[in-house]
CHARMM-style PDB file with segment names, atoms N, HN, CA, C and O in Angstrom:
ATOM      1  N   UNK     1       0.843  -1.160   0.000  1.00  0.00      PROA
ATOM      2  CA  UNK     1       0.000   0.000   0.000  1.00  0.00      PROA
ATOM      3  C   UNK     1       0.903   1.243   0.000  1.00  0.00      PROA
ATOM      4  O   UNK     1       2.023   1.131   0.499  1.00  0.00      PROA
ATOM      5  N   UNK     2       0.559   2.271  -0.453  1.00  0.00      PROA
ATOM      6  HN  UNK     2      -0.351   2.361  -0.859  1.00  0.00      PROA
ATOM      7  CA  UNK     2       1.181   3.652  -1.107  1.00  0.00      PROA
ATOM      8  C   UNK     2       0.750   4.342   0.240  1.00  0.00      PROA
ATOM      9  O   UNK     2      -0.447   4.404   0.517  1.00  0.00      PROA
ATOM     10  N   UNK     3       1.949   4.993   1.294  1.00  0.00      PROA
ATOM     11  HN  UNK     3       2.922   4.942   1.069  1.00  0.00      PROA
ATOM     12  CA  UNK     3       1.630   5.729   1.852  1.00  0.00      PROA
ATOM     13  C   UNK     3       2.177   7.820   1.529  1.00  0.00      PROA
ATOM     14  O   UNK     3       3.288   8.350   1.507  1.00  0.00      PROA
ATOM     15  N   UNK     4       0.961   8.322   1.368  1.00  0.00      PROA
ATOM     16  HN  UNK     4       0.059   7.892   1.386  1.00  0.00      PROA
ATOM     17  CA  UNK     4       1.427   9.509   0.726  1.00  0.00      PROA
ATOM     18  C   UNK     4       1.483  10.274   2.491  1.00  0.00      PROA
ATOM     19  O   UNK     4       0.907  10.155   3.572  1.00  0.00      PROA
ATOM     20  N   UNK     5       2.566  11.063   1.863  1.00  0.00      PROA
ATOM     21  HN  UNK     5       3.034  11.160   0.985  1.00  0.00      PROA
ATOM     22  CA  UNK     5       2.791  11.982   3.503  1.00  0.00      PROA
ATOM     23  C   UNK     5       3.205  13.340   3.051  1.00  0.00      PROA
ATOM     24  O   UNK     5       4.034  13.475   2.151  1.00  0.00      PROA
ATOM     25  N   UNK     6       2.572  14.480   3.734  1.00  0.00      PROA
ATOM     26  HN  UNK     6       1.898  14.371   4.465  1.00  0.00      PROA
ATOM     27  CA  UNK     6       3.053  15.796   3.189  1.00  0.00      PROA
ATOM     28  C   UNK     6       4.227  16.435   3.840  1.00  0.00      PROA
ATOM     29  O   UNK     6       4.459  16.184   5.023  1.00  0.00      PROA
ATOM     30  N   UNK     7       4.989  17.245   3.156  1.00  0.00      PROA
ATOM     31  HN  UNK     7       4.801  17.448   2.195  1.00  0.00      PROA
ATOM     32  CA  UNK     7       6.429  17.799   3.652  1.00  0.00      PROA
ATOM     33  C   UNK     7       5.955  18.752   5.336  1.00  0.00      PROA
ATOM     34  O   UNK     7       6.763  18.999   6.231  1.00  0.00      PROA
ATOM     35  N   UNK     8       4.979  18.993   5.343  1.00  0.00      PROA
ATOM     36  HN  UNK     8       4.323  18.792   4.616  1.00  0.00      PROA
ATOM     37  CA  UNK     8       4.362  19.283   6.776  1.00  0.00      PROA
ATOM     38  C   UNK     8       4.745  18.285   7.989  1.00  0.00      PROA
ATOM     39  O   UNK     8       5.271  18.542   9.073  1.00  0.00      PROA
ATOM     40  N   UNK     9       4.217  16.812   7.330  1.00  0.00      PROA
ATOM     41  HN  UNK     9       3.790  16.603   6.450  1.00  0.00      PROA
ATOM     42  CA  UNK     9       4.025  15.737   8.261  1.00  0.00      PROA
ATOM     43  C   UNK     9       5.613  14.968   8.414  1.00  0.00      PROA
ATOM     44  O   UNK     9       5.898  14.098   9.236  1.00  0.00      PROA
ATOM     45  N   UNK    10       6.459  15.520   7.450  1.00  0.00      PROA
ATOM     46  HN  UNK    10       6.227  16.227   6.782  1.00  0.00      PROA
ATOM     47  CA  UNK    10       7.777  14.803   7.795  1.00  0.00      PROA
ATOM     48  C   UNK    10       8.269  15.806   8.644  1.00  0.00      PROA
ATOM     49  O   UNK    10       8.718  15.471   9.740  1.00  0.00      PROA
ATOM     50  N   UNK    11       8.257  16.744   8.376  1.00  0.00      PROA
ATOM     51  HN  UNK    11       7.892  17.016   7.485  1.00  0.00      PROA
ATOM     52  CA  UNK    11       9.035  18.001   9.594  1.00  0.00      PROA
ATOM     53  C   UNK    11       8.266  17.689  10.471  1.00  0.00      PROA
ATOM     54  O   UNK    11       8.896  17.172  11.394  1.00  0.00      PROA
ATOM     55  N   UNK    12       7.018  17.746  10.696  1.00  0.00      PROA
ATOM     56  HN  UNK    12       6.506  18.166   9.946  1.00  0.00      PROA
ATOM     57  CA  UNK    12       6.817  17.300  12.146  1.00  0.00      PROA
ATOM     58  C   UNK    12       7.506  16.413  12.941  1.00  0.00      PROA
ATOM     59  O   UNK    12       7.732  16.773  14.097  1.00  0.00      PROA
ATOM     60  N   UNK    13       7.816  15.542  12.648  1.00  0.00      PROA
ATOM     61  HN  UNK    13       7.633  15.249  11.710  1.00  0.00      PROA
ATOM     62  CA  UNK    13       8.717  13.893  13.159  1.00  0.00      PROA
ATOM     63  C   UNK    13       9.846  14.087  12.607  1.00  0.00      PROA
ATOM     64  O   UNK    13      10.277  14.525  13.674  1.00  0.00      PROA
ATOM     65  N   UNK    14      10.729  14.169  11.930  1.00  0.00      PROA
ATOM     66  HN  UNK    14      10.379  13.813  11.063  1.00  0.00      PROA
ATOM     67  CA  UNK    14      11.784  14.568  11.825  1.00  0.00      PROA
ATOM     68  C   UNK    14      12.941  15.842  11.546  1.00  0.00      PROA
ATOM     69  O   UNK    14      13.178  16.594  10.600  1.00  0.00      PROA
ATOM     70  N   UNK    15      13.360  15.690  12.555  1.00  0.00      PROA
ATOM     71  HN  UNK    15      13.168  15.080  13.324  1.00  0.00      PROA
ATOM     72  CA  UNK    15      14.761  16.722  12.833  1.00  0.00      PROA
ATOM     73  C   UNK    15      15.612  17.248  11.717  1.00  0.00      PROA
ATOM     74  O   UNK    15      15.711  16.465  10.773  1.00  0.00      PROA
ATOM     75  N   UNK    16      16.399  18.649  11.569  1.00  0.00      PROA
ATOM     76  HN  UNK    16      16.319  19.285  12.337  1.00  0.00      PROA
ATOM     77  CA  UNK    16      17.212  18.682  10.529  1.00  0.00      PROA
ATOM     78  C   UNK    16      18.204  17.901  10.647  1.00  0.00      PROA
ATOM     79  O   UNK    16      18.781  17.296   9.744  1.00  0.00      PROA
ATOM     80  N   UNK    17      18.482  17.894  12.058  1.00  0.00      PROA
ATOM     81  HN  UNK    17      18.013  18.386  12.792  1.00  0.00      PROA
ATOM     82  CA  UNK    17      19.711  16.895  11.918  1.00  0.00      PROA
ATOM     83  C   UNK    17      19.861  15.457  11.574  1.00  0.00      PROA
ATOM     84  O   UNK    17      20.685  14.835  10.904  1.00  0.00      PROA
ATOM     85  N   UNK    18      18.680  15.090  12.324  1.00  0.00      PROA
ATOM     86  HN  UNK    18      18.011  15.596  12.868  1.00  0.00      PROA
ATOM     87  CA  UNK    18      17.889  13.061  11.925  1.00  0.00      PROA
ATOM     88  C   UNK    18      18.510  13.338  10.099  1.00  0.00      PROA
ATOM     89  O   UNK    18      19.448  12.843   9.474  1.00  0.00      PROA
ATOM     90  N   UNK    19      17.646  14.166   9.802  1.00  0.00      PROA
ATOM     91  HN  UNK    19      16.884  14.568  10.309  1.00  0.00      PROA
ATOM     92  CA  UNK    19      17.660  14.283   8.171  1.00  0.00      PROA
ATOM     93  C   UNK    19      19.068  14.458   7.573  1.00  0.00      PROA
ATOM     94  O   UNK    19      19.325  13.980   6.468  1.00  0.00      PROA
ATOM     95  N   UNK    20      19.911  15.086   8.234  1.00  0.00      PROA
ATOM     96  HN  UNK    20      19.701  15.475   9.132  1.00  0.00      PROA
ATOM     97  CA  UNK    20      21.391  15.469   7.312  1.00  0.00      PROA
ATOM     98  C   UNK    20      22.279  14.250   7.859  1.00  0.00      PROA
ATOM     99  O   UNK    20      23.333  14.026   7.264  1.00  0.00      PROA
ATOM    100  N   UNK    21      21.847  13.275   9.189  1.00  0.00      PROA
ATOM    101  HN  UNK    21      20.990  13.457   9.672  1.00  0.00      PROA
ATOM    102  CA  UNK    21      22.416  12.213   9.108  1.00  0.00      PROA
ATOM    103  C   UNK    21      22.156  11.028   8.678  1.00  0.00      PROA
ATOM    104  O   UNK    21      22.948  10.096   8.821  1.00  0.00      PROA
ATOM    105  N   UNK    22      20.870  10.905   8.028  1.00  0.00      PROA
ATOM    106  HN  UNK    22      20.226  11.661   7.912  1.00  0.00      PROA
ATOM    107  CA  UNK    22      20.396   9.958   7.347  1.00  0.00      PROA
ATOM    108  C   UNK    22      20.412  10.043   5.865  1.00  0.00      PROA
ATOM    109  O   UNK    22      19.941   9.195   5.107  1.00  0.00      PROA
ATOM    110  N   UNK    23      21.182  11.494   5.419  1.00  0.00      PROA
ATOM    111  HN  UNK    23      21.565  12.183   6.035  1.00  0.00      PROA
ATOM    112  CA  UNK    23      21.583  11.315   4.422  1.00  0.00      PROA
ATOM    113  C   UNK    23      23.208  11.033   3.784  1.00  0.00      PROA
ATOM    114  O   UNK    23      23.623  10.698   2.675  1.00  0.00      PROA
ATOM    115  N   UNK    24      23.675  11.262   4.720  1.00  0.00      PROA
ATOM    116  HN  UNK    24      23.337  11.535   5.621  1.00  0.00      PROA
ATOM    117  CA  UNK    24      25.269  10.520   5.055  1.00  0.00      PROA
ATOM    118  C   UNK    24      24.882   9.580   5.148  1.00  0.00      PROA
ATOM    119  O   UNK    24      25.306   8.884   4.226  1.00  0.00      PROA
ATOM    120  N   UNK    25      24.191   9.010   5.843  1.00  0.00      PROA
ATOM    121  HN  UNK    25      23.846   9.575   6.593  1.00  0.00      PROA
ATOM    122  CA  UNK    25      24.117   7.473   6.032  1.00  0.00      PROA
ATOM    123  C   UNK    25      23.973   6.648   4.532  1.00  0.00      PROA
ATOM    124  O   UNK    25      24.838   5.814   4.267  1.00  0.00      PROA
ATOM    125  N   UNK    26      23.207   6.821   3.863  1.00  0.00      PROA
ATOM    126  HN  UNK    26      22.504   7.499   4.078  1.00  0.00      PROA
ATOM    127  CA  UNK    26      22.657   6.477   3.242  1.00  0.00      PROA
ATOM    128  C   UNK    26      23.516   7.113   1.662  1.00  0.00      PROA
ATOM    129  O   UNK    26      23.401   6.483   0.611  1.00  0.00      PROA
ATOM    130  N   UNK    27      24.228   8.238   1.738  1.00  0.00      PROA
ATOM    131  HN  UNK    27      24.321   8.750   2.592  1.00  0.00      PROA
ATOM    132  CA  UNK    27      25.633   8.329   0.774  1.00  0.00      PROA
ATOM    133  C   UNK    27      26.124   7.484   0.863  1.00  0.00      PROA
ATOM    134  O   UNK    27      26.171   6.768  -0.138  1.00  0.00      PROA
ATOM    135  N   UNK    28      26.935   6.941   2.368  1.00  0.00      PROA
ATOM    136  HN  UNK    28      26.897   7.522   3.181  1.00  0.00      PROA
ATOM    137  CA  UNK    28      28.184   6.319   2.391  1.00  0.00      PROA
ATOM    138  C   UNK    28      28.025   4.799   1.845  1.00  0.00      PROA
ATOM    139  O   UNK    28      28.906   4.083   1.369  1.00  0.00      PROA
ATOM    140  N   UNK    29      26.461   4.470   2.080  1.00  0.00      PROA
ATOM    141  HN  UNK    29      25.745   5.052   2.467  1.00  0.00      PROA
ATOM    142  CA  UNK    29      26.081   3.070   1.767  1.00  0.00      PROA
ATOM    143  C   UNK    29      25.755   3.004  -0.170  1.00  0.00      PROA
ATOM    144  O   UNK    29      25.397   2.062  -0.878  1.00  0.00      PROA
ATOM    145  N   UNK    30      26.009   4.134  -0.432  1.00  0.00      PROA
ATOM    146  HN  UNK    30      26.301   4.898   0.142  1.00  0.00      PROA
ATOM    147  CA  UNK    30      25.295   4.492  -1.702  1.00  0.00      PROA
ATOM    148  C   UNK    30      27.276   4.619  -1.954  1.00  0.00      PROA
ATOM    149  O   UNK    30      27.562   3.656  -2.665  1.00  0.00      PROA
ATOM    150  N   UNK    31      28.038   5.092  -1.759  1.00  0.00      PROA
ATOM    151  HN  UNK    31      27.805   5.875  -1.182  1.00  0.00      PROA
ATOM    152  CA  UNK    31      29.257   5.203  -2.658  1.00  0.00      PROA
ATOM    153  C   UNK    31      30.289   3.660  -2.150  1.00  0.00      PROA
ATOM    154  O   UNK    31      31.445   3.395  -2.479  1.00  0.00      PROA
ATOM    155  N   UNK    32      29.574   3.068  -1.483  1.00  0.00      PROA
ATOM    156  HN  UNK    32      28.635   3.283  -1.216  1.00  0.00      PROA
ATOM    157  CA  UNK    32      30.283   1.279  -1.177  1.00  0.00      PROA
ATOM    158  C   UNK    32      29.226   0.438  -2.328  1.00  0.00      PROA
ATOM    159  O   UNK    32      29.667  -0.557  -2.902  1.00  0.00      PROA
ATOM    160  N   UNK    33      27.980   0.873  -2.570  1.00  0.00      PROA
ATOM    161  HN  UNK    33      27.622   1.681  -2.104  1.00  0.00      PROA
ATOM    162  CA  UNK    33      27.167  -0.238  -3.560  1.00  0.00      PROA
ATOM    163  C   UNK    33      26.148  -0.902  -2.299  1.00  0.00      PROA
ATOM    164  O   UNK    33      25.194  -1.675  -2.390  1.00  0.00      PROA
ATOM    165  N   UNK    34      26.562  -0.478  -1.521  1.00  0.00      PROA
ATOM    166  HN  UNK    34      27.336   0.150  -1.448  1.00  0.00      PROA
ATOM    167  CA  UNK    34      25.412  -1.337  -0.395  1.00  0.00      PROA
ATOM    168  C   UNK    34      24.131  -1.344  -0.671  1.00  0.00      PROA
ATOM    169  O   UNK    34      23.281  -2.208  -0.459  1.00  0.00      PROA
ATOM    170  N   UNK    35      24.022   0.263  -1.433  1.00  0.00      PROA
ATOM    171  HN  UNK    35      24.713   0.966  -1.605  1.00  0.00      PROA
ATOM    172  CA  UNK    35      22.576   0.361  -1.345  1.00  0.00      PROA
ATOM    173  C   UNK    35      22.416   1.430  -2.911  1.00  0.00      PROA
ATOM    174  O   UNK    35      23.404   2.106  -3.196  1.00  0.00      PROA
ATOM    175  N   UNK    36      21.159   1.516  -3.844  1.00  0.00      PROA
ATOM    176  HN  UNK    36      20.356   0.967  -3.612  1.00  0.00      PROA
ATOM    177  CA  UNK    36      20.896   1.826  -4.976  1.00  0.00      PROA
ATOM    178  C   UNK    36      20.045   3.107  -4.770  1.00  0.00      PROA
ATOM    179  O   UNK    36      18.827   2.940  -4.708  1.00  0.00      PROA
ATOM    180  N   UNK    37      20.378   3.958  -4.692  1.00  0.00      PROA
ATOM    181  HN  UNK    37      21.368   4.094  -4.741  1.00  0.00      PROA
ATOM    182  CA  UNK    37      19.452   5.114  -4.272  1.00  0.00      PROA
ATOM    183  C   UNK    37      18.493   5.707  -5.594  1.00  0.00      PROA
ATOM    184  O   UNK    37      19.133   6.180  -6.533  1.00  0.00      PROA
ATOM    185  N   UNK    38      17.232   5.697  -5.677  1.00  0.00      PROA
ATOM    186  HN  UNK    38      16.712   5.313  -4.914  1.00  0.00      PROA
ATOM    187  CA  UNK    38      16.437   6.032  -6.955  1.00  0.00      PROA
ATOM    188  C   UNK    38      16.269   7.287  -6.549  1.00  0.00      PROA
ATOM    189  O   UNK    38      16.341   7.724  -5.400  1.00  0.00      PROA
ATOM    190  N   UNK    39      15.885   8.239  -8.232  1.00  0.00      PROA
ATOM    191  HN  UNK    39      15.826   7.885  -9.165  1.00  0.00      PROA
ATOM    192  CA  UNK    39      15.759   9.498  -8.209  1.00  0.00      PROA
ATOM    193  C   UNK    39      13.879   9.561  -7.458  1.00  0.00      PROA
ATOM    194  O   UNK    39      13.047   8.701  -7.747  1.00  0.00      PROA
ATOM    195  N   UNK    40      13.684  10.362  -6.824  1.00  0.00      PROA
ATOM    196  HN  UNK    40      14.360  11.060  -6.589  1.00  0.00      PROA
ATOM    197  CA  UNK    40      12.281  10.815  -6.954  1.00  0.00      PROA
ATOM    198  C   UNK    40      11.842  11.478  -8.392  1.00  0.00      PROA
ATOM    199  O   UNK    40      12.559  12.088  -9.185  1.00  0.00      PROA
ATOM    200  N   UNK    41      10.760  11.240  -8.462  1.00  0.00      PROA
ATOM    201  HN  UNK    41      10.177  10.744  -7.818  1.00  0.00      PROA
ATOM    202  CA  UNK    41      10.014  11.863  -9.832  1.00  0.00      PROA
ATOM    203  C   UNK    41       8.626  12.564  -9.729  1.00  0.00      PROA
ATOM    204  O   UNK    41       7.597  12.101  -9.236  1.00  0.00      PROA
ATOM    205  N   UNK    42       8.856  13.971 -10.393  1.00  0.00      PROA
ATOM    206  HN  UNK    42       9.691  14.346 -10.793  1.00  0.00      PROA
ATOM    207  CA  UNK    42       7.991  14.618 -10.511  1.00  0.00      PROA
ATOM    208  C   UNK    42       7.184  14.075 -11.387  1.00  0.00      PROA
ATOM    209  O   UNK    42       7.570  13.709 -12.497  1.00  0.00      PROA
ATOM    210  N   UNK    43       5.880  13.962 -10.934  1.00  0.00      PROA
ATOM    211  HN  UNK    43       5.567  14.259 -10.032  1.00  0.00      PROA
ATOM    212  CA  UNK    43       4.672  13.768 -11.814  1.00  0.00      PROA
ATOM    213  C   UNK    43       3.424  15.028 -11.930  1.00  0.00      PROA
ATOM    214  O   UNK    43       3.356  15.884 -11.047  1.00  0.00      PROA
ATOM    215  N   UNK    44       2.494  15.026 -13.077  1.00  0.00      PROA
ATOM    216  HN  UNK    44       2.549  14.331 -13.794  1.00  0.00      PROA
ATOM    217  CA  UNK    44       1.628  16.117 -12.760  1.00  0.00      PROA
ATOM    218  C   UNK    44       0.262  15.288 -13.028  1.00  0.00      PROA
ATOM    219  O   UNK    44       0.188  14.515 -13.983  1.00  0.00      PROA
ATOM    220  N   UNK    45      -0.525  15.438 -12.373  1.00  0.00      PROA
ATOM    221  HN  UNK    45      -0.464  16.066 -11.597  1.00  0.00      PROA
ATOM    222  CA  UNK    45      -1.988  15.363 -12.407  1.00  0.00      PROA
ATOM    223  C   UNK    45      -2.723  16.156 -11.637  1.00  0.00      PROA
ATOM    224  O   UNK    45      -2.465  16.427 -10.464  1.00  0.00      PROA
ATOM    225  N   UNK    46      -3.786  16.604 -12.358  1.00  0.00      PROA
ATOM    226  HN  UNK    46      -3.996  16.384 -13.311  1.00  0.00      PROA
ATOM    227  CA  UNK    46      -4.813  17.112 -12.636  1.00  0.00      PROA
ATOM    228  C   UNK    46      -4.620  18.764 -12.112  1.00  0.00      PROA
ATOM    229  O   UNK    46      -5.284  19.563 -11.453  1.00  0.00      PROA
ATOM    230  N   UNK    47      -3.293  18.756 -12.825  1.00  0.00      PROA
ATOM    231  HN  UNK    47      -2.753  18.107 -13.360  1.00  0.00      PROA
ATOM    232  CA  UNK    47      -2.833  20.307 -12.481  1.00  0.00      PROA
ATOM    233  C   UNK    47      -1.810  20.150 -11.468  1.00  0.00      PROA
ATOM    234  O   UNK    47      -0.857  20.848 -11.816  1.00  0.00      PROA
ATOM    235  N   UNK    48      -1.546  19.518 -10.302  1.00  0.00      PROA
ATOM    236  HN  UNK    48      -2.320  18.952 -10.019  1.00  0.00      PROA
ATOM    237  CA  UNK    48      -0.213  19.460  -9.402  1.00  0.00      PROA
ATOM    238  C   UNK    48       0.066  18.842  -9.808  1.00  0.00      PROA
ATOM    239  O   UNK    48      -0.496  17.998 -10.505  1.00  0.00      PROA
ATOM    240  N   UNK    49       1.829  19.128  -9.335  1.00  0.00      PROA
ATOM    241  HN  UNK    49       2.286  19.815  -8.769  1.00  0.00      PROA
ATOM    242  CA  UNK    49       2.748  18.598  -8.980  1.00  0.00      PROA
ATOM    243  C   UNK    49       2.841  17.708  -7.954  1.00  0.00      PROA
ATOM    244  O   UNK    49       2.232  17.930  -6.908  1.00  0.00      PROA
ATOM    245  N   UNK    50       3.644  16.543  -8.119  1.00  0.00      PROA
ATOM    246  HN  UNK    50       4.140  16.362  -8.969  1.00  0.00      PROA
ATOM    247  CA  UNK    50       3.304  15.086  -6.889  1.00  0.00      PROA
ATOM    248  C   UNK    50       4.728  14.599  -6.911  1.00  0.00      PROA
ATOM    249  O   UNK    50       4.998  13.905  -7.890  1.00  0.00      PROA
ATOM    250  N   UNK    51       5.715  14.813  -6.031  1.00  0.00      PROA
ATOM    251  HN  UNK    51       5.495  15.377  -5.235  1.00  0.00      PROA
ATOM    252  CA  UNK    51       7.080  13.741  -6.319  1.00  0.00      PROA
ATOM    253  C   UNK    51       6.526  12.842  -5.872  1.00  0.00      PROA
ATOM    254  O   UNK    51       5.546  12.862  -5.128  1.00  0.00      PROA
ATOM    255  N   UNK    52       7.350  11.560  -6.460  1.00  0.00      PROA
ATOM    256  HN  UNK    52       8.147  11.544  -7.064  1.00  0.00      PROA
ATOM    257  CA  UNK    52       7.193  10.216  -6.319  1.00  0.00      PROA
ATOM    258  C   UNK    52       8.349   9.769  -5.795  1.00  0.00      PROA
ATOM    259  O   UNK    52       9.466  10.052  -6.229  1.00  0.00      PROA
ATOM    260  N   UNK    53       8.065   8.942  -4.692  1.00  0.00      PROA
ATOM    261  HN  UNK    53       7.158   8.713  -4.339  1.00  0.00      PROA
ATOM    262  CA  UNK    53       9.322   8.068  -4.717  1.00  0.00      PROA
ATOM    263  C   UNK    53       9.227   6.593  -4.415  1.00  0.00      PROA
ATOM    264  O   UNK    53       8.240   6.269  -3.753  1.00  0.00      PROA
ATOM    265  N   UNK    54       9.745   5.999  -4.636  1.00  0.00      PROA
ATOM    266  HN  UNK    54      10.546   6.263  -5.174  1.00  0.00      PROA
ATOM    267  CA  UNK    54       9.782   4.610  -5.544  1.00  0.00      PROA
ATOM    268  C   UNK    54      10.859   3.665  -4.457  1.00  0.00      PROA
ATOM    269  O   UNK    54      12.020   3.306  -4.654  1.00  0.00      PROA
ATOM    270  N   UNK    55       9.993   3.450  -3.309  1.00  0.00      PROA
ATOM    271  HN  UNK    55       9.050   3.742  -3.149  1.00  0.00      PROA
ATOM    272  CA  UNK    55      11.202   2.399  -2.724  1.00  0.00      PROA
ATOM    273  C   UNK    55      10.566   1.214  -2.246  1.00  0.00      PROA
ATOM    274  O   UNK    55       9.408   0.933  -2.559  1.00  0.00      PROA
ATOM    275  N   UNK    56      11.216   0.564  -1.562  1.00  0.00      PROA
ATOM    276  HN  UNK    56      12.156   0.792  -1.308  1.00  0.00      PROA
ATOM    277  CA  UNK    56      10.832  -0.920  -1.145  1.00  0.00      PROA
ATOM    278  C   UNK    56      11.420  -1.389  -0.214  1.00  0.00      PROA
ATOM    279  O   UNK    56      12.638  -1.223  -0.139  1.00  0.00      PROA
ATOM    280  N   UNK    57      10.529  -2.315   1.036  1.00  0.00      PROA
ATOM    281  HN  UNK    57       9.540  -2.450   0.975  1.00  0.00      PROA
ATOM    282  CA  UNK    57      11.321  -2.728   2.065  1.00  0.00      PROA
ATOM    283  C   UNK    57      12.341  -2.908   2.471  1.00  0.00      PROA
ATOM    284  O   UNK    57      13.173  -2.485   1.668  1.00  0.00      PROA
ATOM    285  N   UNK    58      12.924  -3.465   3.608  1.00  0.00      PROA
ATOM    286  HN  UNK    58      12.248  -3.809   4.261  1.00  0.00      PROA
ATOM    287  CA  UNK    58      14.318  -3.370   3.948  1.00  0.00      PROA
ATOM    288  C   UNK    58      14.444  -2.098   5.092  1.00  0.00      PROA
ATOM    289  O   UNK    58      13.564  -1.576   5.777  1.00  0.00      PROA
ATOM    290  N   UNK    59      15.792  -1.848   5.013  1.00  0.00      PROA
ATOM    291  HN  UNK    59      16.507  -2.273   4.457  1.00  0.00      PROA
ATOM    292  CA  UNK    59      16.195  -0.752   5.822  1.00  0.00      PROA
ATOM    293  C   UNK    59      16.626   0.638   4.920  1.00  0.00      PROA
ATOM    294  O   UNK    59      17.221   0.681   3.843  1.00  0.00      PROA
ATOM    295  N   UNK    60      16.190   1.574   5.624  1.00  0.00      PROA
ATOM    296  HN  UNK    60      15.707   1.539   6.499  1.00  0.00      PROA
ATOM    297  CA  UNK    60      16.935   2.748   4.891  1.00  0.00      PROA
ATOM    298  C   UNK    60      17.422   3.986   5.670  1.00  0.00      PROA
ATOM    299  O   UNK    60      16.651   4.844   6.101  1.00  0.00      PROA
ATOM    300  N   UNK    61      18.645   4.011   5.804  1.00  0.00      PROA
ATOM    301  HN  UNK    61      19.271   3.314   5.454  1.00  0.00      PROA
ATOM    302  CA  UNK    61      19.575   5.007   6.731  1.00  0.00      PROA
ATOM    303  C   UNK    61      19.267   4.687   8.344  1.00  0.00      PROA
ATOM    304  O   UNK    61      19.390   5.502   9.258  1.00  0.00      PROA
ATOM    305  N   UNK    62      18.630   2.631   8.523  1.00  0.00      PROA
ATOM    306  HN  UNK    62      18.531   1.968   7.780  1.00  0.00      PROA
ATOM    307  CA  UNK    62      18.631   2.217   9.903  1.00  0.00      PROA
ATOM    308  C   UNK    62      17.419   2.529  10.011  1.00  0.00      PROA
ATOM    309  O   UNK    62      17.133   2.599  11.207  1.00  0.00      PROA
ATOM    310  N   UNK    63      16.468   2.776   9.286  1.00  0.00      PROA
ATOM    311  HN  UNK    63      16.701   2.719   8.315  1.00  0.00      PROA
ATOM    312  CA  UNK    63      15.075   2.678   9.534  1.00  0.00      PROA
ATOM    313  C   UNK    63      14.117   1.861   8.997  1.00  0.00      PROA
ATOM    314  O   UNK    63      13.760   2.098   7.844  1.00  0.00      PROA
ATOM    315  N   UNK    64      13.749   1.175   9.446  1.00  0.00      PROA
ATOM    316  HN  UNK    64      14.040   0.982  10.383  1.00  0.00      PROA
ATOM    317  CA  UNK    64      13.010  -0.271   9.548  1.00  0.00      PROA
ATOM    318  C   UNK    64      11.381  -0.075   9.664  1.00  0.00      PROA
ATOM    319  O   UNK    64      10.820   0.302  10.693  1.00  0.00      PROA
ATOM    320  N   UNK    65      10.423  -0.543   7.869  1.00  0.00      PROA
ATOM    321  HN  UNK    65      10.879  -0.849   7.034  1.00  0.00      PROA
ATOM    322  CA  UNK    65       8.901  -0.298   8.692  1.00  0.00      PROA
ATOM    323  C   UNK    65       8.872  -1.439   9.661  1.00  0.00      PROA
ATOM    324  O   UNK    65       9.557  -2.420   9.951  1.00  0.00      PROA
ATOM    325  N   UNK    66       7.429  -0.682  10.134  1.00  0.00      PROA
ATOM    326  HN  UNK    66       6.872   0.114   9.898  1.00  0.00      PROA
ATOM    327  CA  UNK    66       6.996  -1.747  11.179  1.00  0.00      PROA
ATOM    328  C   UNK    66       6.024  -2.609  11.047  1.00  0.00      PROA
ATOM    329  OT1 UNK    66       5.778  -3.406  11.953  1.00  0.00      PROA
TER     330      UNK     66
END
């Protein structure tokens, strides 16, 4: 199931810092091959703009769904 979340609802729960270390994290695993990082993609319907992003279970920068 597609969970959509607005840039409101991620700043709520996450920190600048959570965020600038989970993106190191997730470089360093990205310049060893550990891990394949996909672009997000802008899409438009029905007049907006919608990034997409395109991932799949597992862990990402040590975060685990539940």
């Amino acid at each position: 199931m597609t969970l959509h979340i607005s840039e409101a609802e991620v700043r709520a729960v996450l920190t600048m810092p959570q965020a600038v270390e989970a993106v190191e994290e997730i470089s360093r695993k990205q310049a060893t091959g550990e891990v394949v990082v996909h672009p997000r993609k802008a899409i438009r319907i029905a007049g907006r703009r919608i990034l997409s992003l395109y991932g799949r279970g597992g862990f990402f920068a040590g975060l685990r769904r539940q």
